[in-house]
C-alpha positions in Angstrom: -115.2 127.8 29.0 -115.7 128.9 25.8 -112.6 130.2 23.2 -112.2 132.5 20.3 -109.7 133.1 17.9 -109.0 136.2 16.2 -108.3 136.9 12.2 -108.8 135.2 9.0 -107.6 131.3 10.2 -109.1 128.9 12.3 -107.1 126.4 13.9 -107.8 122.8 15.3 -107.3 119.0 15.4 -107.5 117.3 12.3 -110.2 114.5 12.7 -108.4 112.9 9.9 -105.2 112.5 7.9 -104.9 115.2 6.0 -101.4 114.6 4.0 -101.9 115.3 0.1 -105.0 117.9 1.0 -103.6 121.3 1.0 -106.2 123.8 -0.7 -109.0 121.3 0.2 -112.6 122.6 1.6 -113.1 121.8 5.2 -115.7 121.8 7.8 -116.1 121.2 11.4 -117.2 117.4 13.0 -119.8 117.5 16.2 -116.6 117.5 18.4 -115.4 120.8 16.5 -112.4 118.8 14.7 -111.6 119.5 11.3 -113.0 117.0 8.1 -113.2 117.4 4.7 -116.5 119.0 3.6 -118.6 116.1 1.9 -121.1 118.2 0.0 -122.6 120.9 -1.2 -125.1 121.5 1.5 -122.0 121.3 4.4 -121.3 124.0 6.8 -117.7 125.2 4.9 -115.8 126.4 7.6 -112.6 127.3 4.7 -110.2 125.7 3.3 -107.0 124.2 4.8 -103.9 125.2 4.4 -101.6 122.9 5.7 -101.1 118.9 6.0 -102.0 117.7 9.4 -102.0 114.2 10.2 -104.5 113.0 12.4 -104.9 114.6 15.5 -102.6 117.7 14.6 -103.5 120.8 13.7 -105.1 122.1 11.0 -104.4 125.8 9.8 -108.4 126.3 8.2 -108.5 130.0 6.3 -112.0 130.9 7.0 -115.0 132.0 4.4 -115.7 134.9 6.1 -112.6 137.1 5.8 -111.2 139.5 3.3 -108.8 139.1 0.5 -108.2 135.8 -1.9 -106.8 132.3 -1.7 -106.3 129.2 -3.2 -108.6 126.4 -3.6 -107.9 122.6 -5.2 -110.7 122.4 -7.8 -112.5 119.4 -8.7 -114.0 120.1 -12.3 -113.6 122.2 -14.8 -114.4 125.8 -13.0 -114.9 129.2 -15.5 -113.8 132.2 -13.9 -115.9 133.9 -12.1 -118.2 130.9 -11.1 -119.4 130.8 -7.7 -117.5 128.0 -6.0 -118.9 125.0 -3.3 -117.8 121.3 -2.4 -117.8 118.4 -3.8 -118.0 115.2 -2.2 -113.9 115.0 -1.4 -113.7 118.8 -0.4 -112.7 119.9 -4.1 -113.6 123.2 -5.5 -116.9 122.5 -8.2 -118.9 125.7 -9.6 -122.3 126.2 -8.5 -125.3 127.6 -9.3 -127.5 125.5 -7.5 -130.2 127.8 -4.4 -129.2 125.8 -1.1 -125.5 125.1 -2.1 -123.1 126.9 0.0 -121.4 128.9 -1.5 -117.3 130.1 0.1 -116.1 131.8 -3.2 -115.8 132.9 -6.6 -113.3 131.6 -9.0 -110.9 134.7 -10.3 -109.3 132.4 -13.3 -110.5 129.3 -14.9 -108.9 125.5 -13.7 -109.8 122.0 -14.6 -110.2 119.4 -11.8 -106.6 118.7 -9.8 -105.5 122.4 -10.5 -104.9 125.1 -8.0 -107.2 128.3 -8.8 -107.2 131.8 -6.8 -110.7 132.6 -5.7 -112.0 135.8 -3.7 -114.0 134.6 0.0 -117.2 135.4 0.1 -120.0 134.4 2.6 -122.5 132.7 1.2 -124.1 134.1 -1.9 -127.3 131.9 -1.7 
């Protein structure tokens, strides 16, 4: 039987331990668990927002929704750059055709900082 949810989050298990990973960018594994997005090119299903361990849930705000959050960045990020993955699910700016792309900075971080971005869906 298929499911839906409703709203800006997506919830499911956590294919991995996620402690120390709030604000990273996740994805989706073929059993539809949640993993860190590995690269550029992933399928960014959002970013999480809590700290699962493995097998709990994950609280996953989704690209596709309205409004800001926040986002762990993993380089030096300018405002207003268009925002995808790194290989350990860390903000990095972009400007790269074929990168997805879930955002776009709204104030300027170096890697391990926090940094608000708007959620867009895919600018490329």
């Amino acid at each position: 039987m298929a499911t839906y949810q409703t709203g800006d989050r997506y919830s499911a298990a956590a294919a991995a331990d996620f402690t120390g990973k709030r604000y990273t960018i996740v994805k989706t594994d073929s059993n539809g668990d949640i993993v860190n997005a590995s690269a550029a090119t992933d399928a960014i299903l959002g970013v999480i927002d809590n700290e699962p361990t493995l097998g709990r849930t994950a609280d996953v705000v989704t690209v596709n929704s309205d409004g800001t959050f926040k986002v762990k960045a993993g380089g030096v990020i300018s405002k207003d750059a268009y925002l995808t993955s790194d290989s350990n699910g860390a903000a990095v700016a972009t400007t790269t055709t074929g990168n997805r792309v879930f955002g776009r900075a709204l104030t300027s971080a170096v890697s391990g900082q926090i940094v608000e971005y708007l959620k867009l869906s895919e600018k490329y």
